[in-house]
C-alpha positions as CSV (number, residue, x, y, z in Angstrom):
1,X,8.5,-159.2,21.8
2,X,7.2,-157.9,18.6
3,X,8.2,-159.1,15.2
4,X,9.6,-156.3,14.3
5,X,11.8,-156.3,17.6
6,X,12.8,-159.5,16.7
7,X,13.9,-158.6,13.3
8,X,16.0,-155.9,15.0
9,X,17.3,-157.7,17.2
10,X,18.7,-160.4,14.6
11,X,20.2,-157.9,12.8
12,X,22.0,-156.3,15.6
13,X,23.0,-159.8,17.0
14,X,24.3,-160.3,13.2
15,X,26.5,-157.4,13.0
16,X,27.8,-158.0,16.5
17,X,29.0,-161.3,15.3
18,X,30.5,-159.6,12.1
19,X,28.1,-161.4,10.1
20,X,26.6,-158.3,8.7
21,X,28.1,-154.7,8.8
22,X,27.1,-151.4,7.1
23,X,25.2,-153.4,4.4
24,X,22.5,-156.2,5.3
25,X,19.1,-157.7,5.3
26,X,16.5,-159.9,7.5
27,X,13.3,-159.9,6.7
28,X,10.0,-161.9,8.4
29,X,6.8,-162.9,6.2
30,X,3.8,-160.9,7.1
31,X,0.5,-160.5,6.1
32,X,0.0,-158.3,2.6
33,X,4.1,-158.5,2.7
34,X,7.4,-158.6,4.7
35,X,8.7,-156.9,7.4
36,X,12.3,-155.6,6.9
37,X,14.9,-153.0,7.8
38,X,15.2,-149.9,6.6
39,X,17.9,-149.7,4.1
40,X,20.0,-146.9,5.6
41,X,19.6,-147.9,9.0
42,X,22.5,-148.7,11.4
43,X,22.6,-152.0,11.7
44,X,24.5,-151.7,15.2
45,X,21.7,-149.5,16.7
46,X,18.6,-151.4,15.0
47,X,15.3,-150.8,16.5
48,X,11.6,-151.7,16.0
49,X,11.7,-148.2,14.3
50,X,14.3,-148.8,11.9
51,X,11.7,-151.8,10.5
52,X,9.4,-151.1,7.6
53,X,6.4,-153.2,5.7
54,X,6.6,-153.3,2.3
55,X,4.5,-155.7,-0.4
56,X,6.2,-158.1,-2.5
57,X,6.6,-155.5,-5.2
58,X,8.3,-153.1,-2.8
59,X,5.7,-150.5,-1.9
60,X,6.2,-149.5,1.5
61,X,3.1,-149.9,3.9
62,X,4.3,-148.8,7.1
63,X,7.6,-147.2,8.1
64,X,10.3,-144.2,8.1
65,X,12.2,-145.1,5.5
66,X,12.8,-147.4,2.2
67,X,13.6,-151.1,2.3
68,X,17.2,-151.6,0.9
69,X,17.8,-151.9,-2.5
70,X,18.1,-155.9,-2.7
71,X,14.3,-156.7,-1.4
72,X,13.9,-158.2,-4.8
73,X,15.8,-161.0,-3.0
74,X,13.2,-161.5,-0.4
75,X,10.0,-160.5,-2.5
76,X,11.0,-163.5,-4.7
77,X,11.5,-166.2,-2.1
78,X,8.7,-165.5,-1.0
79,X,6.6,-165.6,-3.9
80,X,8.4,-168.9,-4.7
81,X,8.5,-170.7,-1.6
82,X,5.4,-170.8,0.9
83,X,7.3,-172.9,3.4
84,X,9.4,-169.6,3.8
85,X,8.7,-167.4,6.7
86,X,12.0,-165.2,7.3
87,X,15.5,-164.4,5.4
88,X,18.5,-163.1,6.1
89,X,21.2,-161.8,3.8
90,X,24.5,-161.2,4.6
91,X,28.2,-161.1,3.6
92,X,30.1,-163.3,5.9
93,X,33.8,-163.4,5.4
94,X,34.6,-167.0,5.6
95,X,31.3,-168.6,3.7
96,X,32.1,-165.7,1.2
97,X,36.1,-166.5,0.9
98,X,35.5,-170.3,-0.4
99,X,33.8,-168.5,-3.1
100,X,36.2,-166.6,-4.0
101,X,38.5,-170.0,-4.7
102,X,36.4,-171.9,-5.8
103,X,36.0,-174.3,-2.8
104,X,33.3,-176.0,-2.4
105,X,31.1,-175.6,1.0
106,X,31.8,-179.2,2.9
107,X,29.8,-180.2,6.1
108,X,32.7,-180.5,8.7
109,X,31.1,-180.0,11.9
110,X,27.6,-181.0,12.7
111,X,25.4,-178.0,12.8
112,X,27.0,-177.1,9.0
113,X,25.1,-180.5,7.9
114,X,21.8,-178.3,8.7
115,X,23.0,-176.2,5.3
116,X,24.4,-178.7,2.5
117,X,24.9,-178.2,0.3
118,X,25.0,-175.3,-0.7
119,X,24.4,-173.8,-4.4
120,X,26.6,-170.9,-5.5
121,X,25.3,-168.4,-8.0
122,X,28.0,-167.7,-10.2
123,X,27.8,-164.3,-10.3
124,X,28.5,-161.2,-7.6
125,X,25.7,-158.6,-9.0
126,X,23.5,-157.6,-6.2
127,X,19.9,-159.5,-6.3
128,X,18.3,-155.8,-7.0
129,X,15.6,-156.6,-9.5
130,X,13.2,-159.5,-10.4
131,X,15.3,-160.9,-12.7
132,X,18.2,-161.8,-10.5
133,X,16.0,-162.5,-7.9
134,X,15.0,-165.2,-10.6
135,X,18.1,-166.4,-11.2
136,X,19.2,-166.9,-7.2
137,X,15.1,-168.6,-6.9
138,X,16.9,-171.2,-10.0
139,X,20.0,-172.0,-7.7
140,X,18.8,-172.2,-4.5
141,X,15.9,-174.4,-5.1
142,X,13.9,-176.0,-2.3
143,X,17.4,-175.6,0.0
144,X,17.6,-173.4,2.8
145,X,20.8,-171.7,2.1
146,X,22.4,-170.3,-0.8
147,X,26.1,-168.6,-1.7
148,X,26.6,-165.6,-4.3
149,X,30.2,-165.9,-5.3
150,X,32.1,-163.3,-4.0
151,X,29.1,-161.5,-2.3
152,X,27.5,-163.2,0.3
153,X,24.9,-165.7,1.6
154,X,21.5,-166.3,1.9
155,X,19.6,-168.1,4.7
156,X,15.6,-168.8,4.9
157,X,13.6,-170.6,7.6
158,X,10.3,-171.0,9.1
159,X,11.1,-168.0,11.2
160,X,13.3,-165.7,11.9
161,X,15.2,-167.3,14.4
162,X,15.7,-170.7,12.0
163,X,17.2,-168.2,9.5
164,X,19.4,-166.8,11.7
165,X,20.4,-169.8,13.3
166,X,21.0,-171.2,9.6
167,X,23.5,-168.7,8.8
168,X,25.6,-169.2,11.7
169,X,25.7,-172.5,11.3
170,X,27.3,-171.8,7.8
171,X,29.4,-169.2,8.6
172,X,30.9,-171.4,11.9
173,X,31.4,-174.8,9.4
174,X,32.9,-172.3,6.7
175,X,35.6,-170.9,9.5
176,X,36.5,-174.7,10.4
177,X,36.5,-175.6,6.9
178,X,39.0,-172.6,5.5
179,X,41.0,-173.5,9.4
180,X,41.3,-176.8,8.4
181,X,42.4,-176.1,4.9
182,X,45.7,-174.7,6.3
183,X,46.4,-178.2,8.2
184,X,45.9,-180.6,5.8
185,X,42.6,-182.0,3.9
186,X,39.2,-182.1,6.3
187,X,37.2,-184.7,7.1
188,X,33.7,-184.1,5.5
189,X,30.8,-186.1,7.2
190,X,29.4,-189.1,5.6
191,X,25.8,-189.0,4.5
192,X,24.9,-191.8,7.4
193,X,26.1,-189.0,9.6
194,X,24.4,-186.0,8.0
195,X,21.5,-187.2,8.3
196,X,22.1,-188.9,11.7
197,X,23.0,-185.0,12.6
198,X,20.2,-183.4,11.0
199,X,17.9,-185.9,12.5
200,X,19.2,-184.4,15.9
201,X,20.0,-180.9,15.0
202,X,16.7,-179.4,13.0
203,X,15.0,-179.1,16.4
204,X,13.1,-175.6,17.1
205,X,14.1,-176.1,20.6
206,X,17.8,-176.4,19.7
207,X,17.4,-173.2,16.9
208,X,15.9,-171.4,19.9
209,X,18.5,-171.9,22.6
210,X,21.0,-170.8,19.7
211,X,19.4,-167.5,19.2
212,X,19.2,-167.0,22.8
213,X,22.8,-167.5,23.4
214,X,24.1,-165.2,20.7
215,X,21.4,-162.5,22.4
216,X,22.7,-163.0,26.0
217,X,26.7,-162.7,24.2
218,X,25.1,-159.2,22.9
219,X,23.0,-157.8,25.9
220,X,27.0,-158.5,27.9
221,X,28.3,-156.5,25.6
């Protein structure tokens, strides 16, 4: 498969999952830019079609259509952060509702140790121009996942399927977390096992069989 197919197909695996519905993002490092979907595409019926190229300052290259309106969000991660070779942007429910409260994101499971922790930006404005692009770079840091409070997420990874993997992962340890809430007070891993778990986890093998299973859930579908 393509790039681009790839791309697609994270998106539509995404919105599947109800990670991502009418509104979204994914995009893949590529030479003179990015790779990413159109912005009024479907995310449900994504194609290699519905991807365009674009440069870092949002010129399109190739494609049938505009990127969406928050590639400011990728351009500058990428201008930031050489080690970055996909992101994905989304509004998960659960991630997004601790947020909302004011909880903070705990590592309760093992494959949401992959994540933390995770800096909020304390506002909900869309990342839609350089400067807050800027200010979600200053949060986020050299970490691979980020929260906007009451907005969404952001995941980045060496590729496309480490980024999607990523935001899984913090969306699944979110949903245990906010579950666990309504019982009584979680247990949060120690560092000795965070790092015991990351030691074991961050494995492109393991990343890989991840994707795979969340495409054989779709193609059933």
């Amino acid at each position: 498969m393509s790039d681009k197919d790839d791309l697609a197909l994270c998106l539509r695996m995404l919105e599947h999952q109800g990670i991502i519905d009418y509104n979204g993002h994914a995009s893949i490092r590529c030479e003179g830019g990015m790779l990413i979907n159109v912005g009024s595409s479907q995310r449900n019926r994504l194609t290699a079609d519905d991807i365009c190229t674009v440069d870092l300052d949002g010129r399109l290259i190739e494609g049938k259509g505009k990127p969406p309106l928050e590639f400011h969000l990728h351009a500058g991660i990428y201008k930031a952060r050489p080690d970055v070779g996909a992101i994905v942007h989304a509004h998960p429910q659960w991630s997004t509702y601790l947020t909302m409260t004011g909880n903070e994101y705990l590592p309760v499971f093992a494959q949401g140790t992959l994540v933390h922790p995770v800096p909020v930006l304390d506002t909900p404005d869309s990342i839609n121009s350089p400067e807050m692009s800027a200010r979600l770079n200053a949060v986020m840091g050299a970490c691979p996942a980020a929260l906007m409070k009451s907005h969404g997420a952001v995941t980045v990874g060496a590729d496309i399927s480490e980024a999607f993997v990523l935001i899984n992962y913090l969306e699944e340890n979110a949903h245990r977390q906010y579950m666990a809430m309504q019982l009584g007070t979680p247990y949060v891993f120690s560092e000795t096992e965070i790092e015991a778990a990351r030691k074991k986890l961050w494995n492109p093998g393991l990343f890989r069989r991840t994707w795979d299973h969340f495409a054989a859930k779709l193609e059933d579908a």
